[in-house]
N, C-alpha and C positions, 0 to 999 in steps of 0.2 A: 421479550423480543424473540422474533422466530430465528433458528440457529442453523447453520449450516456446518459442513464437516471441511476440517483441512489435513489430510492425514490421519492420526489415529485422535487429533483434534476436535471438540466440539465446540463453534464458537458462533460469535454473534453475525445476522446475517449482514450486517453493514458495521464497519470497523472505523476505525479513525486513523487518517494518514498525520502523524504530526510535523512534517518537514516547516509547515509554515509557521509553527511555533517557535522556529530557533533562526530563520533567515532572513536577508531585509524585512522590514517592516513587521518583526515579530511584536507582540505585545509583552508587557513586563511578566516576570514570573507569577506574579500572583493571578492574573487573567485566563496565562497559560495554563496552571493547575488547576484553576476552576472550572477551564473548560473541557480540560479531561477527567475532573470527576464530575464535572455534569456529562460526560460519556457515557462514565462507567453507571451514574448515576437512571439513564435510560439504558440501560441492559447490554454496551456495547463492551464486549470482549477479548475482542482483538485490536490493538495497537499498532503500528507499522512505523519505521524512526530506520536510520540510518547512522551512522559514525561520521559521515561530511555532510549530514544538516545540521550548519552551522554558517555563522557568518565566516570571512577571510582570517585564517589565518592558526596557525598550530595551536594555539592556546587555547583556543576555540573549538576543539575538534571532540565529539561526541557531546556537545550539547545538548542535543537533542536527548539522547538517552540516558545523559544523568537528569535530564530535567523529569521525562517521563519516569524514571525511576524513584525519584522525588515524590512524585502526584503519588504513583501506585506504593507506596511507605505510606502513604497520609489519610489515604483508603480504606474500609474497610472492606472491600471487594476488588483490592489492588491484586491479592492473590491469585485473582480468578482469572484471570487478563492473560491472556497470550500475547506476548510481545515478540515483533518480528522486527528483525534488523537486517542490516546490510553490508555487506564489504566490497570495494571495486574503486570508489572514487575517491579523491580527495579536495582538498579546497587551500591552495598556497596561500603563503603569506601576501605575496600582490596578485590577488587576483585581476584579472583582467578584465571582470564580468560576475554579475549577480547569479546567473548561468551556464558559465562558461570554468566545469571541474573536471580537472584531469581524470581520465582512466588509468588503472594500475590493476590489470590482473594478473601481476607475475604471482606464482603462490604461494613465494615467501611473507609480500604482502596481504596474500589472503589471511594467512594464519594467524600474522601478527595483528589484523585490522579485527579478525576473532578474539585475541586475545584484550586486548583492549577495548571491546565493547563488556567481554563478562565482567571485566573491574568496571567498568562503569555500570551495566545493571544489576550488578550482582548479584549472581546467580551462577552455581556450578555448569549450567549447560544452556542453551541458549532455545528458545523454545523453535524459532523456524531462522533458518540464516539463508537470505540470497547470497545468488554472485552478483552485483548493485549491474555490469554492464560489460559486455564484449568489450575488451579489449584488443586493437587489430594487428596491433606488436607480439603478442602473446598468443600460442596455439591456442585455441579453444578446451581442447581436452585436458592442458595442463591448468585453466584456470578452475575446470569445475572438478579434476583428480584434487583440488583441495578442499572444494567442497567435500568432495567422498571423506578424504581424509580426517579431515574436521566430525564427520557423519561417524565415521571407523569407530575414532579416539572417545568419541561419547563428548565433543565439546558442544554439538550439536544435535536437537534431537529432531529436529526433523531440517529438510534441503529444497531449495527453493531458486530460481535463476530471475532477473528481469530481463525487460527491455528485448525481448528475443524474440528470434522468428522461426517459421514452423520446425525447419532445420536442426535450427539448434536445439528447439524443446524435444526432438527426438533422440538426438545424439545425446544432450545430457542425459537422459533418461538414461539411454544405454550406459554412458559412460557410471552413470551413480546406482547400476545394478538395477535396474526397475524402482528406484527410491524417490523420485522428481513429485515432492506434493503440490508445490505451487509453484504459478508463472505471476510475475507483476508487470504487466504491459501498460500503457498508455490506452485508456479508450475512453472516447467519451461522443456527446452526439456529436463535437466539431471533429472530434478526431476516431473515426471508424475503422480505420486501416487495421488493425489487432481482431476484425472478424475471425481470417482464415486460423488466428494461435487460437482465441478462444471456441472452434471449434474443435481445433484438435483435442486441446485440454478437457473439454467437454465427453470426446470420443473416449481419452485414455483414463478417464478419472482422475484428473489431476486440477484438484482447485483452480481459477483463476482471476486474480486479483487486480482490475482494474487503478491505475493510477489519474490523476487528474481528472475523475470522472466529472466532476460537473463544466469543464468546459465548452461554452455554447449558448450557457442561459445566464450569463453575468449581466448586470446592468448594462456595460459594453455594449450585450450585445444585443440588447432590445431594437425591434424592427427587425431583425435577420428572419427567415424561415424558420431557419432552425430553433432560434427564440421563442418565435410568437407559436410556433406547435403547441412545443411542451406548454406555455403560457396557456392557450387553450384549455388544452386539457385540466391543467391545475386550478385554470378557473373553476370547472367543471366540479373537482372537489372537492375547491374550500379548501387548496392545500399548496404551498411553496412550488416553483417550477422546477425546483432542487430535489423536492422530495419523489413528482413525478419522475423523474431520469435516472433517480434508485434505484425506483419500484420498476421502472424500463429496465434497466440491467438486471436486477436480480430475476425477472422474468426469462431472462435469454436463458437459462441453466441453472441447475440445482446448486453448479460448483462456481456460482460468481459470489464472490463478498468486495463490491464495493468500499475503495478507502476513501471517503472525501476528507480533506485537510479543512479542518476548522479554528478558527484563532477567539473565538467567543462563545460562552456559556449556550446562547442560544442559536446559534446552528448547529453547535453540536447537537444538544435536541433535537432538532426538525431534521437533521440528516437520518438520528435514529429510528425517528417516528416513521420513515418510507418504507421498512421494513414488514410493515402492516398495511400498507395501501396494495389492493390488487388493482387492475387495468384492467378494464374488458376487450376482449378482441379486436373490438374495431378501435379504439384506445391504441391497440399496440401496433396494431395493422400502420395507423398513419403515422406512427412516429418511426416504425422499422423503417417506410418508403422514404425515410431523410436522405 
């Protein structure tokens, strides 16, 4: 697979988000593992997971990242794998919502929400750690001075923020010394509003990590415009309408890696395989005009 850079990172150019491996409608763990070593299995080496993908409730909390930590033990290529986590949200015991997970970025929390992901992947450092999301109780500069701090101490080795806009991916920056490698926003063809971050990330060299990228081309949403494009086009080569809005993303910039969330063996594949599909201009031309 062709590779892109995240910092002093070399990784794969499309990764895997795992959050829907551990929340409603997760499949059982033997599914889940097979469908991140069928990841790892098409050359995918970056992982993304969190400490509140999980269902409701304490007991529950970093599923996600013992489960992925699991797959990469059972691997022979689990080494290679950069695994990216998160600190910021959490998920109560009564939740209220599938959805709907507190923000906490006081930075006491941050540190402790680090610490307990490294016992969970275990691993002395953590290879890239977000701030999972603004917090509006919380100064901004105190939630990501733990970023730095965490950065300082060696618990992490590279620093990352989500969910954030142009503002803040500048000021982090400033605040974490020139250190900001990636941003993980929301983009995808239904949801484009993360243009103006991912160019900035573009302009400063700083990775940018797409969330929820495939929504737009679900079964849902067949008959939409925005559907039957990409459908088009993927007619055109004999290839998933999933795999074209990759290969559309990773076209916009050398510094986009793509996390689509896969819960089975074979989309993880066919997510990987858009990493190889090019577009030709007029290809890109009518899917940019969405």
């Amino acid at each position: 697979m062709r590779t892109r850079r995240i910092g002093d990172a070399e990784v794969s150019a499309v990764g895997l988000g795992g959050m829907n491996l551990s929340i409603e409608g997760r499949p059982d763990e033997a599914r889940a593992i097979a469908t991140i070593h069928a990841a790892i299995d098409a050359g995918v080496t970056l992982i993304d997971t969190a400490d509140s993908y999980h269902l409701a409730g304490h007991d529950e909390v970093g599923h996600n990242e013992r489960l992925i930590a699991k797959a990469l033990a059972s691997h022979s290529g689990g080494a290679d794998v950069l695994v990216s986590t998160k600190g910021g949200h959490s998920r109560p015991d009564l939740d209220p919502g599938p959805y709907i997970w507190p923000v906490n970025g006081r930075p006491e929390h941050i540190k402790a929400a680090c610490e307990g992901s490294l016992a969970r992947l275990g691993v002395e450092a953590i290879g890239l750690y977000f701030l999972h999301r603004t917090d509006r109780d919380v100064p901004y500069e105190d939630s990501v001075g733990a970023i730095r701090d965490l950065l300082d101490t060696g618990k992490i080795r590279m620093a990352g923020i989500s969910n954030a806009s142009t503002e803040q991916i500048s000021f982090a920056n400033d605040i974490l010394g020139g250190r900001l490698v990636a941003v993980q926003n929301q983009f995808s063809p239904a949801f484009r509003s993360s243009e103006p971050e991912l160019a900035l990330c573009h302009s400063l060299g700083i990775a940018f990590l797409p969330w929820g990228p495939l929504h737009g081309v679900s079964r849902s949403d067949a008959g939409t415009p925005v559907h039957d494009r990409f459908t088009r086009v993927a007619e055109a080569h004999g290839v998933s309408p999933q795999q074209v809005v990759l290969a559309w993303m990773l076209g916009k910039s050398p510094l986009v890696v793509p996390i689509p969330g896969s819960t089975r063996p074979e989309t993880a594949r066919d997510s990987a395989a858009a990493a190889d599909l090019t577009l030709d201009d007029s290809e890109r031309s009518a899917l940019d005009a969405l």
